[in-house]
N, C-alpha and C positions, 0 to 999 in steps of 0.2 A: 496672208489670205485668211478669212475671218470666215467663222462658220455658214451666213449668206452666201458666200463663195459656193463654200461647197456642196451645200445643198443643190444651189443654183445647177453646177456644175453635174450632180447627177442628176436632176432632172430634165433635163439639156439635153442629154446623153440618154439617159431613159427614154425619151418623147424622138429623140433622133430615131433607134432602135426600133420603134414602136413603127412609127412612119406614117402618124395619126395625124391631120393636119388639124382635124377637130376639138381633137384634144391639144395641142399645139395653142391654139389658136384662145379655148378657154384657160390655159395655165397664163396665159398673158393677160386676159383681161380679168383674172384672180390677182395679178400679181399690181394691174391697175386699181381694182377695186382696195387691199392693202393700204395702196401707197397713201390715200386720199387723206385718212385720217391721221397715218401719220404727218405727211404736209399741217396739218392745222394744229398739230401738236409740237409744230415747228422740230420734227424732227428730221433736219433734210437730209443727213447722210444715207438713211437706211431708206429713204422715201425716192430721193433720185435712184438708188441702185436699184429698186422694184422698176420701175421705170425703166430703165435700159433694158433689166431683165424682160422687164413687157416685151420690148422691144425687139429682143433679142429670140423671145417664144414667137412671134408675129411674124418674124423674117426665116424662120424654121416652118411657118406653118405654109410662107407663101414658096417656100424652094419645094416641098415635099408636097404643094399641090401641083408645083409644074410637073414634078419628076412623075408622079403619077396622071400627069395630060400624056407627056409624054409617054410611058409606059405603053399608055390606052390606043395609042396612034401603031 
């Protein structure tokens, strides 16, 4: 596991915790804005894992928006 791991991993956990969808939702498209330039720097390892990470904050942000529809009902 390599240090993006675990960063990743507590901010995951942080933003879980949190229950921000907002902030959820900007740590993903931080983690898009990142990747782009690595992409052109042809460096794709660390450029795809931003990306999943996006990913990964995106699909965090849409569970903790339902879970708060829900909540509200």
């Amino acid at each position: 596991m390599k240090i993006q791991d675990i960063v990743f991993l507590i901010l995951f956990a942080l933003l879980a915790y949190k229950q921000s969808p907002k902030l959820s939702a900007k740590f993903g498209i931080i983690a898009l804005i990142v990747a782009i330039p690595l992409f052109t720097f042809w460096i794709f390892f660390t450029a795809e894992r931003l990306v999943w990470y996006a990913a990964a904050f995106f699909l965090l942000c849409v569970a903790q928006e339902l879970l708060r529809k829900s909540d509200k009902k």
